[in-house]
mmJSON file of the N, C-alpha and C atoms, coordinates in Angstrom:
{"data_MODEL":{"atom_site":{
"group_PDB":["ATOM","ATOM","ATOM","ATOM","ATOM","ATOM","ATOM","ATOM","ATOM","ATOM","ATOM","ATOM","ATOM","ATOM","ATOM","ATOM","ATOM","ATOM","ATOM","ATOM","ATOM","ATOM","ATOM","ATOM","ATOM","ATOM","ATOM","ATOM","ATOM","ATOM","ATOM","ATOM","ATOM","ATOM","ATOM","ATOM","ATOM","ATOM","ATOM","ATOM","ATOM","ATOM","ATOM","ATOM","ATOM","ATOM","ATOM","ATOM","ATOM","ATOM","ATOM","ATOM","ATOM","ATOM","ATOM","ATOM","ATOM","ATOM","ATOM","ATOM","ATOM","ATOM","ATOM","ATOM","ATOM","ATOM","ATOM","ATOM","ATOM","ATOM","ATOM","ATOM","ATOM","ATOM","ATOM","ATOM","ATOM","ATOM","ATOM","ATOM","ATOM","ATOM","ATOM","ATOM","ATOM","ATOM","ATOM","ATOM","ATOM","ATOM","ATOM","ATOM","ATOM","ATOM","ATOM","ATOM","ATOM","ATOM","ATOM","ATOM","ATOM","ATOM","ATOM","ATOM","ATOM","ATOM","ATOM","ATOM","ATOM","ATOM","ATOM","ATOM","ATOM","ATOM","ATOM","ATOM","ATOM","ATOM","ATOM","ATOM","ATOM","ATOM","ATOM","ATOM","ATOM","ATOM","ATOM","ATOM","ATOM","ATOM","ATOM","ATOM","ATOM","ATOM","ATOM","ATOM","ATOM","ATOM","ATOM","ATOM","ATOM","ATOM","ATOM","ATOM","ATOM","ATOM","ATOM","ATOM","ATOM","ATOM","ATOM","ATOM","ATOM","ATOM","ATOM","ATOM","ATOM","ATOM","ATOM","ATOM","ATOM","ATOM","ATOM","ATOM","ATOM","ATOM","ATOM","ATOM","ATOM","ATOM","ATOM","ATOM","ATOM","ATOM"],
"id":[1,2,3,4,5,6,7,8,9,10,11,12,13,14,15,16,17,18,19,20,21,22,23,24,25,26,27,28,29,30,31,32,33,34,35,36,37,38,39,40,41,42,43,44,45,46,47,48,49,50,51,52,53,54,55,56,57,58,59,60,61,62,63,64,65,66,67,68,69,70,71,72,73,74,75,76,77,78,79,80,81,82,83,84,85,86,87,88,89,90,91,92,93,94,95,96,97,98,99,100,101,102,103,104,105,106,107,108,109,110,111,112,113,114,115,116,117,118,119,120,121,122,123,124,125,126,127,128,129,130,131,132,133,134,135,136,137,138,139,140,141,142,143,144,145,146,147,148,149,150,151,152,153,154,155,156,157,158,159,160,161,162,163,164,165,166,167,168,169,170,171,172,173,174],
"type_symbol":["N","C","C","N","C","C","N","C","C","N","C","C","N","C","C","N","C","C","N","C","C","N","C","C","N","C","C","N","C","C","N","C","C","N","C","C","N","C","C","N","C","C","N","C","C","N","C","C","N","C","C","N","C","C","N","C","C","N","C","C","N","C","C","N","C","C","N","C","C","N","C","C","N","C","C","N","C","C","N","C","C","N","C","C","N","C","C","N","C","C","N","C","C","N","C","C","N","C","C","N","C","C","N","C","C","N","C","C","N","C","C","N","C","C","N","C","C","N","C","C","N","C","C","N","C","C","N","C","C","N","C","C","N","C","C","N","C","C","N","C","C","N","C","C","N","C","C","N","C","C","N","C","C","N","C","C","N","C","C","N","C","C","N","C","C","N","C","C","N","C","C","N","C","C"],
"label_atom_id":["N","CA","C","N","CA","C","N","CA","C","N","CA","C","N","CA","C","N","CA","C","N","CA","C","N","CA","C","N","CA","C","N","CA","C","N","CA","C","N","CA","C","N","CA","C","N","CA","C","N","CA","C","N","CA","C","N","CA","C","N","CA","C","N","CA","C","N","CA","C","N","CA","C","N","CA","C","N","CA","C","N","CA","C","N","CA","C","N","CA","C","N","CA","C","N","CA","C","N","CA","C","N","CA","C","N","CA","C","N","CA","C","N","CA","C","N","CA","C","N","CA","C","N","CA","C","N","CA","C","N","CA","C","N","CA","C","N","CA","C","N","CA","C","N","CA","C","N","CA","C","N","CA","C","N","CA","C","N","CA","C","N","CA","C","N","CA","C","N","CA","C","N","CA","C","N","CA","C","N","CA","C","N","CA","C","N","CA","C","N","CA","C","N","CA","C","N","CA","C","N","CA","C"],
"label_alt_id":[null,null,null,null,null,null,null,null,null,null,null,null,null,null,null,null,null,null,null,null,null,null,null,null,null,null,null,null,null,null,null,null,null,null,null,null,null,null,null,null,null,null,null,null,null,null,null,null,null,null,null,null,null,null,null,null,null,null,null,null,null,null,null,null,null,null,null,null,null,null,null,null,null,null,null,null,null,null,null,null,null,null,null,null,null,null,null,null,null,null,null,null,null,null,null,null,null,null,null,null,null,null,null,null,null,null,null,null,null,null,null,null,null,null,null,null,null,null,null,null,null,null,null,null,null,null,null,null,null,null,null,null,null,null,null,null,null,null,null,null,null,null,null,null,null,null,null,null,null,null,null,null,null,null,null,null,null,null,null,null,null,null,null,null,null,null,null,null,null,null,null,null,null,null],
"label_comp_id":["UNK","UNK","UNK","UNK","UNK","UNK","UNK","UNK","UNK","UNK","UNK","UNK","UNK","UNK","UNK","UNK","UNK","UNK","UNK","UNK","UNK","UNK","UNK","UNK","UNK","UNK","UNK","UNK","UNK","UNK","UNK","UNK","UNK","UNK","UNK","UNK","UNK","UNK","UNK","UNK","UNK","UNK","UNK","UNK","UNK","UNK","UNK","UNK","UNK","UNK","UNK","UNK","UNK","UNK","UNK","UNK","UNK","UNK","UNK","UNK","UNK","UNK","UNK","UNK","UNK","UNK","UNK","UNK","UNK","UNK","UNK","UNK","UNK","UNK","UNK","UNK","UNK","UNK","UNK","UNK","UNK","UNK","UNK","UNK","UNK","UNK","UNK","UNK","UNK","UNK","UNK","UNK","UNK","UNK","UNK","UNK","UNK","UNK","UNK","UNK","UNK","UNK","UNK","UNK","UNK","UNK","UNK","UNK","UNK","UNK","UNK","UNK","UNK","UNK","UNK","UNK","UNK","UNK","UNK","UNK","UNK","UNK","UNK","UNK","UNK","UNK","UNK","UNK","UNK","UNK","UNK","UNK","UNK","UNK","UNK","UNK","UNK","UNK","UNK","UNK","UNK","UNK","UNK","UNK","UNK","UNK","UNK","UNK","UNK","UNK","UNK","UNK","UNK","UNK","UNK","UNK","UNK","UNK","UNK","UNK","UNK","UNK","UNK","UNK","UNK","UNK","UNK","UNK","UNK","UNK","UNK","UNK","UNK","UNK"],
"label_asym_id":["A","A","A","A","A","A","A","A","A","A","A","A","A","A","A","A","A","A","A","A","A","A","A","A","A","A","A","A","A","A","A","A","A","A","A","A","A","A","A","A","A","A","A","A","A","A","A","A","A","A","A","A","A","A","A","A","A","A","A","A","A","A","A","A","A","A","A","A","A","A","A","A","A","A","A","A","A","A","A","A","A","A","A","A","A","A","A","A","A","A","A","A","A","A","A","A","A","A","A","A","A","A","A","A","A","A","A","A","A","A","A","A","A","A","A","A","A","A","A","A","A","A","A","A","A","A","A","A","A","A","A","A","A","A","A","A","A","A","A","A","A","A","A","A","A","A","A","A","A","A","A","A","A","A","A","A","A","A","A","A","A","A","A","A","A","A","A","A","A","A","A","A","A","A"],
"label_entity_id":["1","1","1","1","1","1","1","1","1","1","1","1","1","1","1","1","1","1","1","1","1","1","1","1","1","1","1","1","1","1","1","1","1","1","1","1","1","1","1","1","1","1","1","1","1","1","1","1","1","1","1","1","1","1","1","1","1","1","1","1","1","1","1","1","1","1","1","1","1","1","1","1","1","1","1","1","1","1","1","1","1","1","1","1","1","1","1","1","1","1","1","1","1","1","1","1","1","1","1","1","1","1","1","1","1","1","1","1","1","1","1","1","1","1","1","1","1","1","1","1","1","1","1","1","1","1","1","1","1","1","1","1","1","1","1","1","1","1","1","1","1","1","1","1","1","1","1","1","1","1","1","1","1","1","1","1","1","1","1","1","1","1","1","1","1","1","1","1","1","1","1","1","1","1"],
"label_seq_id":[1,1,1,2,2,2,3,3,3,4,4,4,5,5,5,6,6,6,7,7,7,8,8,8,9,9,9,10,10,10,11,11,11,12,12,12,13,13,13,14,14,14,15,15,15,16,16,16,17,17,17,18,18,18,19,19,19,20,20,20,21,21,21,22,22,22,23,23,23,24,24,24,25,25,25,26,26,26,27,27,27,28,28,28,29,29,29,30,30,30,31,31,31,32,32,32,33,33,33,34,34,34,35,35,35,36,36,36,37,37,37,38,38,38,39,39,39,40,40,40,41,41,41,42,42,42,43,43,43,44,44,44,45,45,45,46,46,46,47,47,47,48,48,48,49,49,49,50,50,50,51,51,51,52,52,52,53,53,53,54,54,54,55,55,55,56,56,56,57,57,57,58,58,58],
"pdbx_PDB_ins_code":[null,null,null,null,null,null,null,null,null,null,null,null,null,null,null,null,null,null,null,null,null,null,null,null,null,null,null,null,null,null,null,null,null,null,null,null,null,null,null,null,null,null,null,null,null,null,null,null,null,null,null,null,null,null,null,null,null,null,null,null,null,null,null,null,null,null,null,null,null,null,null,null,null,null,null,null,null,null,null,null,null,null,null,null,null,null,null,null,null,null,null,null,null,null,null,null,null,null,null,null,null,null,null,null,null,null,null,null,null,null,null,null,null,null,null,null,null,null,null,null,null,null,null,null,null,null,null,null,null,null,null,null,null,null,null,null,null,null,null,null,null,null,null,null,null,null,null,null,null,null,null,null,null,null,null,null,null,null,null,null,null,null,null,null,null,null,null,null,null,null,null,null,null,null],
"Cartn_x":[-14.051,-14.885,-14.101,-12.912,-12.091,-11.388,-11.578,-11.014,-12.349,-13.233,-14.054,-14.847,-14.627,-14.755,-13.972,-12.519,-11.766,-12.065,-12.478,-12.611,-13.959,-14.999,-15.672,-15.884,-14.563,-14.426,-14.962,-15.38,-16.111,-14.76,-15.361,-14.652,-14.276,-15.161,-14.947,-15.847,-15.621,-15.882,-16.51,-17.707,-17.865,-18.442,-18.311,-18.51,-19.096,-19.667,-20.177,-19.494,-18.919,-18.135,-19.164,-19.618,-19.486,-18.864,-19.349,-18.597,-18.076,-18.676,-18.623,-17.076,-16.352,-15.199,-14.192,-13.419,-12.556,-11.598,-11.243,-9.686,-10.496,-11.941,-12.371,-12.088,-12.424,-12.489,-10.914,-9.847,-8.372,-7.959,-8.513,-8.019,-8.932,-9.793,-10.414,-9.106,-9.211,-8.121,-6.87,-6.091,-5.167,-5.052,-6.298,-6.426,-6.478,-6.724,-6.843,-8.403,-9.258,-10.519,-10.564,-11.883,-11.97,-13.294,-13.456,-15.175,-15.823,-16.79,-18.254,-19.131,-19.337,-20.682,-20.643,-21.071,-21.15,-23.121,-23.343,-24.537,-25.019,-26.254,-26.242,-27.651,-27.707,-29.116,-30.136,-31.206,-32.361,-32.305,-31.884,-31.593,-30.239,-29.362,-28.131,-27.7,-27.124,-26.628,-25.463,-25.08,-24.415,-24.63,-23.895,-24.0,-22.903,-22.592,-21.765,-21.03,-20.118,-19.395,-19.574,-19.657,-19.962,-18.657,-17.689,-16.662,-16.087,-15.596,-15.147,-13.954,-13.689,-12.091,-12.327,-11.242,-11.216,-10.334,-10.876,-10.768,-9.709,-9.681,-8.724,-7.716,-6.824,-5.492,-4.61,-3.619,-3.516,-2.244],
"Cartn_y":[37.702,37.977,38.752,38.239,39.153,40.376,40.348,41.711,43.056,42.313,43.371,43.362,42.422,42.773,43.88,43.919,44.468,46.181,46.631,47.64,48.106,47.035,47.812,47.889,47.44,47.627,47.183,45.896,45.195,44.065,44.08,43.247,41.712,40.998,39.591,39.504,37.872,37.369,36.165,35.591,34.5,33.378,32.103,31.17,29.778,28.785,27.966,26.536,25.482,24.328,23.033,22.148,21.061,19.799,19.131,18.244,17.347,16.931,15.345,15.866,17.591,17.657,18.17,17.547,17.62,18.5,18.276,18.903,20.275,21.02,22.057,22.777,22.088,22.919,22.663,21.856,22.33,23.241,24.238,24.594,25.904,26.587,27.247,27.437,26.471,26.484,27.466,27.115,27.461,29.014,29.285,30.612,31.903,30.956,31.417,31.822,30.487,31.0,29.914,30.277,29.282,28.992,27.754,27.078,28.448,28.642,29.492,28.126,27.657,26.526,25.505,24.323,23.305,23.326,22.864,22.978,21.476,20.728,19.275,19.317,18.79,18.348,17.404,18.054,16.783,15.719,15.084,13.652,12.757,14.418,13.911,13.062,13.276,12.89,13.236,14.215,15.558,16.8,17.8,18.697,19.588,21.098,21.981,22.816,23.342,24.44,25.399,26.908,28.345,28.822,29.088,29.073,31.152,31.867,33.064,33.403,34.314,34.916,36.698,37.254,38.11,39.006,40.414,41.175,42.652,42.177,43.972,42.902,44.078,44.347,44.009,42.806,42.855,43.371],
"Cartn_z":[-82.608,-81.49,-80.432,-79.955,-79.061,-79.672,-81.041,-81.558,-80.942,-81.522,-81.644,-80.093,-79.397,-77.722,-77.325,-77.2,-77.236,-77.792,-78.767,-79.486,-78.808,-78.015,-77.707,-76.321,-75.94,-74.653,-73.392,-73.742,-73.059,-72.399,-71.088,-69.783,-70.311,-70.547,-71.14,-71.918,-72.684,-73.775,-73.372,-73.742,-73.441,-74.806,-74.479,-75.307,-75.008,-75.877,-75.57,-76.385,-75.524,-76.109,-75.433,-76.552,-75.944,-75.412,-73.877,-73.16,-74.239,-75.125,-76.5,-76.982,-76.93,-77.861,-77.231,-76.308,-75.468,-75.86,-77.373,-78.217,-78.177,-78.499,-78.528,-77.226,-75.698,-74.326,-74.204,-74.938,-74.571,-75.444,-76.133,-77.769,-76.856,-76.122,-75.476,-74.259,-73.537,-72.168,-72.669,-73.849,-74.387,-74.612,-75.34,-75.151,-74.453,-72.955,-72.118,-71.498,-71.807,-71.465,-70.078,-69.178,-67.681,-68.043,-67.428,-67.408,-66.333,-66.37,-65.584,-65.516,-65.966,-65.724,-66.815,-66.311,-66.94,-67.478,-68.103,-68.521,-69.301,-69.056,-69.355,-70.682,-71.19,-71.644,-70.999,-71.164,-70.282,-70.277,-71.381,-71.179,-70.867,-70.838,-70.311,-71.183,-72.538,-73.288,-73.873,-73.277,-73.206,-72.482,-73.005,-72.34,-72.596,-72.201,-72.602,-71.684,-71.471,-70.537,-71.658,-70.408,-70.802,-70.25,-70.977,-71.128,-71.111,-70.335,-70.585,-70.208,-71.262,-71.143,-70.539,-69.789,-69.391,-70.426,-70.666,-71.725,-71.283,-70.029,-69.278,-69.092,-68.976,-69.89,-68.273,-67.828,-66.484,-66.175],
"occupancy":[1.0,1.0,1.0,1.0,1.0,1.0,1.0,1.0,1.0,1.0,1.0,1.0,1.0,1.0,1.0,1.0,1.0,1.0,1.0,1.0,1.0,1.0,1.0,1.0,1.0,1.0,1.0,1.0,1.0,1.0,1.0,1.0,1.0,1.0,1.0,1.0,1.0,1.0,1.0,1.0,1.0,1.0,1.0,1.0,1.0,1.0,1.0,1.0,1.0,1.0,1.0,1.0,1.0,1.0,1.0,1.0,1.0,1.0,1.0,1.0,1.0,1.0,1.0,1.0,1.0,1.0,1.0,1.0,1.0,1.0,1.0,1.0,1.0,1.0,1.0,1.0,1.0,1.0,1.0,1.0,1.0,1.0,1.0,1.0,1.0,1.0,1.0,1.0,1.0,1.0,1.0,1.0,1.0,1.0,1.0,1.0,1.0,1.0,1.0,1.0,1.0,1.0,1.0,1.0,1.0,1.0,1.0,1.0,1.0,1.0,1.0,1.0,1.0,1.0,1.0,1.0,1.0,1.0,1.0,1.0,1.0,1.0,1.0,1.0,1.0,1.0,1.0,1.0,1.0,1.0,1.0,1.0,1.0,1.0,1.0,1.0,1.0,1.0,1.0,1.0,1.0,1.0,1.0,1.0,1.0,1.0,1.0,1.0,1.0,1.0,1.0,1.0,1.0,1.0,1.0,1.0,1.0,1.0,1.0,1.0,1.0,1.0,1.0,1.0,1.0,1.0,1.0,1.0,1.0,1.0,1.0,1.0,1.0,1.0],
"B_iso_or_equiv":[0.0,0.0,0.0,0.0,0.0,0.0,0.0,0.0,0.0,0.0,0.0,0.0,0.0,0.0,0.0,0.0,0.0,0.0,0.0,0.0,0.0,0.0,0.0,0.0,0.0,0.0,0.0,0.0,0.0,0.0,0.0,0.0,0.0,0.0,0.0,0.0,0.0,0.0,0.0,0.0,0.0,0.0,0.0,0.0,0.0,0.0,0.0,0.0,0.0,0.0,0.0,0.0,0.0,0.0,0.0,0.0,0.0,0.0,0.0,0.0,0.0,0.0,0.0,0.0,0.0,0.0,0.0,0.0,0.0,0.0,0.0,0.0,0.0,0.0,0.0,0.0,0.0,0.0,0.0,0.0,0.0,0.0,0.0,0.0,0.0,0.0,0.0,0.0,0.0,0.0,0.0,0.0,0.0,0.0,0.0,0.0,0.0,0.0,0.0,0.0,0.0,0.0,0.0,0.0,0.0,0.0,0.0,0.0,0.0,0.0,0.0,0.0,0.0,0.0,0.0,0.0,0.0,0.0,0.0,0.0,0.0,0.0,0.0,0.0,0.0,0.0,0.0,0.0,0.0,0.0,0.0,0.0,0.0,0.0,0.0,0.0,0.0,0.0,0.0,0.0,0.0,0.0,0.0,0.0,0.0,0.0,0.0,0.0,0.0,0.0,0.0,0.0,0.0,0.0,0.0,0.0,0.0,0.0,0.0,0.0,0.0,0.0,0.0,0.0,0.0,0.0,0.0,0.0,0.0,0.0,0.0,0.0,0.0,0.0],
"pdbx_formal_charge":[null,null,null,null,null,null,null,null,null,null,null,null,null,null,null,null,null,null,null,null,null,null,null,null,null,null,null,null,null,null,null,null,null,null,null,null,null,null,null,null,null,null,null,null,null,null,null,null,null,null,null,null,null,null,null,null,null,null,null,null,null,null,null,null,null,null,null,null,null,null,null,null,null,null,null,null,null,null,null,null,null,null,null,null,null,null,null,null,null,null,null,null,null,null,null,null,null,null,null,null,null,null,null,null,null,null,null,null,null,null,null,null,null,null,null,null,null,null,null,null,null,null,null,null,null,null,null,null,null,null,null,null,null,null,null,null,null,null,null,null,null,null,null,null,null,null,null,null,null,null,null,null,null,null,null,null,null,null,null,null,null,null,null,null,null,null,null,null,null,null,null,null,null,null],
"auth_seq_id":[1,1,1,2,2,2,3,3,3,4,4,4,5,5,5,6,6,6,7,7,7,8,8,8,9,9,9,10,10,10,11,11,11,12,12,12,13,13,13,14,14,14,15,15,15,16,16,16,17,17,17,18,18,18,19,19,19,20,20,20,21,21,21,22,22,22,23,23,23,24,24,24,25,25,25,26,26,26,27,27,27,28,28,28,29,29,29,30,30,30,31,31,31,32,32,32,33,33,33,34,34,34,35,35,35,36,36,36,37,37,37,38,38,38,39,39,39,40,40,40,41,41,41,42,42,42,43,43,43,44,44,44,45,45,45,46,46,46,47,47,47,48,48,48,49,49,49,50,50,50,51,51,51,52,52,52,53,53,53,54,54,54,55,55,55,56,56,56,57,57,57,58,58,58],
"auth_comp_id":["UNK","UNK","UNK","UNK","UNK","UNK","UNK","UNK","UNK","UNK","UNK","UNK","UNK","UNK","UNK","UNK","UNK","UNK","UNK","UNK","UNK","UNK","UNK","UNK","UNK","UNK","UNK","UNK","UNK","UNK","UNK","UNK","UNK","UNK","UNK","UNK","UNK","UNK","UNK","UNK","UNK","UNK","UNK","UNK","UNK","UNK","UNK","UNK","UNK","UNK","UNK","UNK","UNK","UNK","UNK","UNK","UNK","UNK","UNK","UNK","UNK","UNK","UNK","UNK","UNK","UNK","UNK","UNK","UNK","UNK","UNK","UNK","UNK","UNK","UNK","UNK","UNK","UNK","UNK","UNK","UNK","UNK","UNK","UNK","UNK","UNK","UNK","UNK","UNK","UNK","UNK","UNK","UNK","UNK","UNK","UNK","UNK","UNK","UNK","UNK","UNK","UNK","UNK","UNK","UNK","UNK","UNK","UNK","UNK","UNK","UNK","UNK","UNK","UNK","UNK","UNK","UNK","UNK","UNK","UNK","UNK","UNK","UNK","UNK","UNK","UNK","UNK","UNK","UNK","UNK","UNK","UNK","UNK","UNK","UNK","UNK","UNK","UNK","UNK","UNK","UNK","UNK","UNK","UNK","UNK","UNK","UNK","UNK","UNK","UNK","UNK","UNK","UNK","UNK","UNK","UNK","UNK","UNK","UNK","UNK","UNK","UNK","UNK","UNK","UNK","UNK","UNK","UNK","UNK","UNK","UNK","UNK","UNK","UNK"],
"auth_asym_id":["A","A","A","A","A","A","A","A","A","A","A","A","A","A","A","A","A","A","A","A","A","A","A","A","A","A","A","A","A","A","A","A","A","A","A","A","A","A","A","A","A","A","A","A","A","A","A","A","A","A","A","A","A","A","A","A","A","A","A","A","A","A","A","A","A","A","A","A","A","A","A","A","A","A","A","A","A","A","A","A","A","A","A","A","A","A","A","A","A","A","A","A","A","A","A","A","A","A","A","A","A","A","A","A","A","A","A","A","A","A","A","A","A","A","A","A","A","A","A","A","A","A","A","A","A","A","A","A","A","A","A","A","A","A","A","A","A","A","A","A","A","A","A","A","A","A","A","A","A","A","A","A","A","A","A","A","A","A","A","A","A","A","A","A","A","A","A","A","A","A","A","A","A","A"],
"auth_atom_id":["N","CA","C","N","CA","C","N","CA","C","N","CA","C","N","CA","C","N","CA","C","N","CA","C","N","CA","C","N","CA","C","N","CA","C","N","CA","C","N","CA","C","N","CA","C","N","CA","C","N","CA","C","N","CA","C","N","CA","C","N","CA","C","N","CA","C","N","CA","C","N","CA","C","N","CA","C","N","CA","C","N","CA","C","N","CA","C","N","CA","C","N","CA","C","N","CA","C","N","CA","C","N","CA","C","N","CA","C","N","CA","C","N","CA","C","N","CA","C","N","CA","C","N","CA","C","N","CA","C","N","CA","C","N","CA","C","N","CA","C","N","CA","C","N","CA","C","N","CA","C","N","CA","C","N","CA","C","N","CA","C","N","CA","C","N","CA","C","N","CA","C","N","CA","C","N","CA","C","N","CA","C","N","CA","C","N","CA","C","N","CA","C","N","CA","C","N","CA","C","N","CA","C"],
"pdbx_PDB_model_num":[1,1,1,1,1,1,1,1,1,1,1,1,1,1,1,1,1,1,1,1,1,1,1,1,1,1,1,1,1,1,1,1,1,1,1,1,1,1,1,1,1,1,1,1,1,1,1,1,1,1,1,1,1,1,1,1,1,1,1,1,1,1,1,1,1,1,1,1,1,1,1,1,1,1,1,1,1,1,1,1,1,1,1,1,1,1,1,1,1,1,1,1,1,1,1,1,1,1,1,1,1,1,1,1,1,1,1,1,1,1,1,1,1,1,1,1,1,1,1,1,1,1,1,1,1,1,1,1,1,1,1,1,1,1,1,1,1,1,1,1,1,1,1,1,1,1,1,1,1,1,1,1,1,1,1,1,1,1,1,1,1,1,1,1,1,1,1,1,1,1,1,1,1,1]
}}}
């Protein structure tokens, strides 16, 4: 996905992890991606962060 962001030259990358898999949003962190929004389900049983990495070159 960031290869081909990258190639097409697009600013960032974004993704979707849910709250239930902690080792997934540190395995994201690592990569170097930041939460944008937390996002819940209606019954609040869960819920997910929208997760993006920045794609220019610093």
């Amino acid at each position: 996905m960031e290869r081909l962001a990258a190639e097409r030259h697009m600013p960032e990358v974004w993704l979707e992890v849910r709250l239930s898999l902690p080792s997934n949003i540190q395995f994201y962190e690592r990569l170097g991606y930041h939460v944008l929004q937390e996002c819940r389900y209606p019954d609040d049983t869960d819920g997910w962060y929208i997760m993006g990495k920045s794609m220019l070159v610093r």
